[in-house]
C-alpha positions, 0 to 999 in steps of 0.5 A: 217199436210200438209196445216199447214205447209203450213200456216207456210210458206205462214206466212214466206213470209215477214220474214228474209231468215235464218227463211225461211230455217229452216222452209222450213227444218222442212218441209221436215223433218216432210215430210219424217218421220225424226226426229226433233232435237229441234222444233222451236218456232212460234216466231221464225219462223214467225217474220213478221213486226208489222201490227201496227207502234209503237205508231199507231192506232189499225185497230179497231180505223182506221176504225171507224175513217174512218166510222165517215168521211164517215159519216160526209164528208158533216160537219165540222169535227174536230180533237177532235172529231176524238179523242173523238171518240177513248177516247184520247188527240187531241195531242196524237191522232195526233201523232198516225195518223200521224205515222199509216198513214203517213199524219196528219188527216187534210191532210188525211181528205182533199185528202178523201173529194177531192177523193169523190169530183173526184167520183161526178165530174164523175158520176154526172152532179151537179156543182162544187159548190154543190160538194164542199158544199156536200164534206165538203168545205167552198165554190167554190174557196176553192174547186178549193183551195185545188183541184188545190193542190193535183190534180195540176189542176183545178176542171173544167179542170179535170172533163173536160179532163175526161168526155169528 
């Protein structure tokens, strides 16, 4: 009985004070063998913030959009594709990644290449060219493009300042 109450309260920990109380109320009650007058509910016990935002996408459809990027970092990706994947409208699925992320997917998709970008630029010893075209990009200066954007310096200053 102890580690289920305890599992109630853990769950409480992003919920409004006055529920914490009650709970933390119950608890001892039911530890010293009192009587309860009204059980409260789980609802009303456990009000956490929704996992998902309203309108997001699920966690099962995060991440088989996050598997098909991995997959296809290197290609052109694009946003009906994504859509496809989840059996939605382009437009429909924009909205929902934009509110479950909080960037559009070209942006999202853009700062993930430029992440794997950053991981080769330190751990291998190819040149920026073949690590834009192995991220996905059109070509050299787009790299350095859109690099120099999210990062705020160059591809070569950045892999330089970091490896020495």
């Amino acid at each position: 009985m102890a580690s289920a109450i305890r599992a109630r309260y853990l769950r409480l920990g992003d919920g409004d004070g006055e529920a914490a109380k009650a709970h933390v109320a119950r608890a001892m009650a039911l530890l010293q063998m009192k009587p309860i007058a009204i059980p409260p509910t789980n609802h009303e016990l456990c009000k956490r913030p929704r996992e998902i935002p309203r309108g997001g996408l699920a966690l099962w459809q995060t991440r088989r959009i996050a598997a098909h990027v991995e997959a296809n970092l290197a290609g052109k990706i694009h946003i009906k594709d994504l859509a496809g994947l989840l059996d939605l409208s382009s437009s429909h699925f924009s909205r929902a990644f934009k509110c479950t992320f909080g960037v559009t997917a070209h942006g999202w998709l853009l700062r993930r290449r430029i992440e794997v970008a950053q991981g080769l630029m330190l751990t291998t010893n190819s040149t920026l060219t073949e690590i834009a075209h192995s991220c996905g990009m059109a070509d050299h200066a787009h790299f350095t493009h859109r690099f120099r954007r999210l990062v705020g310096e160059t591809p070569y200053a950045w892999r330089r300042m970091r490896r020495g």
